[in-house]
N, C-alpha and C positions, 0 to 999 in steps of 0.2 A: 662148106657149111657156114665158116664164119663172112664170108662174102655177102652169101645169100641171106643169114640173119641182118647185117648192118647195110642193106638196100632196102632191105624191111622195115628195118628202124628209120632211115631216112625216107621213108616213102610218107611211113605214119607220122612224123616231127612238119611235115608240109600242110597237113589238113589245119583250119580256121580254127579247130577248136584244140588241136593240142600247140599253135602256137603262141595261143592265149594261157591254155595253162603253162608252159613253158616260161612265158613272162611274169606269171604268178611266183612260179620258182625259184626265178632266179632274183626275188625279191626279198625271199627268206634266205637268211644264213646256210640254218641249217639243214631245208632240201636243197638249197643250193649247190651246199658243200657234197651233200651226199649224194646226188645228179652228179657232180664232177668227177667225182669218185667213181661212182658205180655202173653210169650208164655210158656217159665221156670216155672215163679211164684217163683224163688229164684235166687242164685246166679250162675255165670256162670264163673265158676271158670279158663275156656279159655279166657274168654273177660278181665278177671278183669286188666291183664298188659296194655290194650289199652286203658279199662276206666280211671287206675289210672294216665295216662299222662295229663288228661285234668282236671284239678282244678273243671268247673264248672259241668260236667259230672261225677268224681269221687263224688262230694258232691250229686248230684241227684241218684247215685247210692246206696251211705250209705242211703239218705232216702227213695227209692222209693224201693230198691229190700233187703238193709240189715234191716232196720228199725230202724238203730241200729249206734253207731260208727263202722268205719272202719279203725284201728291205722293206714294200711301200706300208705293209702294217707294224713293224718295228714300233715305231716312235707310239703305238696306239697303244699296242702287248707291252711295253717298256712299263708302262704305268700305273698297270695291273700285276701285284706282286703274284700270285697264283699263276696265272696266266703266266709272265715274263719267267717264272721261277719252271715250270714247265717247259717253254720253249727255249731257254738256257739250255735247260739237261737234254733235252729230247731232240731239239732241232740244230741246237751252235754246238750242243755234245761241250760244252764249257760256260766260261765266265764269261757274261755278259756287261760290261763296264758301266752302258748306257742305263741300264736297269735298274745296277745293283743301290742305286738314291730310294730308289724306291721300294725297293727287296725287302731293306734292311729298316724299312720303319715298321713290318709286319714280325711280330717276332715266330710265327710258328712255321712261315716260309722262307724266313732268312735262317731260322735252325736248318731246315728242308733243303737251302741254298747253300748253306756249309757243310752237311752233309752229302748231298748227291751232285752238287757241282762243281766246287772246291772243292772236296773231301780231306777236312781237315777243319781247324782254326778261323773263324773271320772275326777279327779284331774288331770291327768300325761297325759290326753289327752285334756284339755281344752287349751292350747298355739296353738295346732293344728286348732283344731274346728273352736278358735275366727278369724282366718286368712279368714273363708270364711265367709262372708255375710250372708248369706243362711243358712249355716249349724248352726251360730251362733245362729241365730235370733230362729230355731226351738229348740237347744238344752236350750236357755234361756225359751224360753214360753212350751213347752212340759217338762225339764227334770226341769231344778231350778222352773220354772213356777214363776218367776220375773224379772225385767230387768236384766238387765250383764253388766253393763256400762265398766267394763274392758275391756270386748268385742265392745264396740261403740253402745251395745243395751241399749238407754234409757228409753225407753217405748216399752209395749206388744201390 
């Protein structure tokens, strides 16, 4: 059966007009990534220069179609603290070094980055962090799990 469906699929990907829309796809990120994903079931080695432009799309691409790290957009995701702070925890499964300059200038993804990457303390990112309210207050009770009066957190 599955023979027969994907002779199918290559019969219909030959015709004028789906490999015109096919070049449309693999223009976008985000059908692109999902085409790699879905229809592929790996990597789509046309699309991959269109997905690597977009930070948030190249990182859903390393996880959904490589499984895996993908170096060539590293240095793109490194620069984007969301992005880089998600592809740490979820793709390296740790601390990314190349990243962390830029991690640690956001402060509510360098809490998010001391929390779920380190889990623990980041020293070189807590000047950041204590500047927002917010971020302070959870990286004191979730990561030190006691006040932070440096931070203006006196109580949990």
């Amino acid at each position: 059966m599955k023979k027969t469906l994907t002779k199918i699929i290559e019969k219909i990907h030959e015709t004028p007009l789906a490999k015109k829309q096919l070049k449309d796809i693999a223009k976008d990120p985000e059908r692109a990534c999902w085409y790699a994903r879905d229809v592929i079931g790996g990597r789509w080695p046309v699309a991959e220069s269109a997905i690597a432009k977009d930070p948030y799309w190249a990182y859903r691409y390393a996880e959904y179609v490589i499984g895996g790290r993908w170096s060539v957009v590293e240095s793109t995701i490194a620069k984007y603290a969301d992005w880089a702070c998600l592809y740490a925890r979820d793709i390296i499964g740790g601390r990314w070094s190349e990243a962390e300059k830029y991690i640690a200038k956001d402060p509510h993804y360098a809490y998010l980055y001391a929390k779920d990457v380190i889990g623990g303390r980041w020293l070189e990112a807590e000047p950041t962090i204590a500047k927002d309210p917010e971020s302070a207050y959870a990286y004191a009770k979730n990561v030190l799990k006691r006040p932070w009066p440096e931070a203006g957190i006196d109580k949990l």
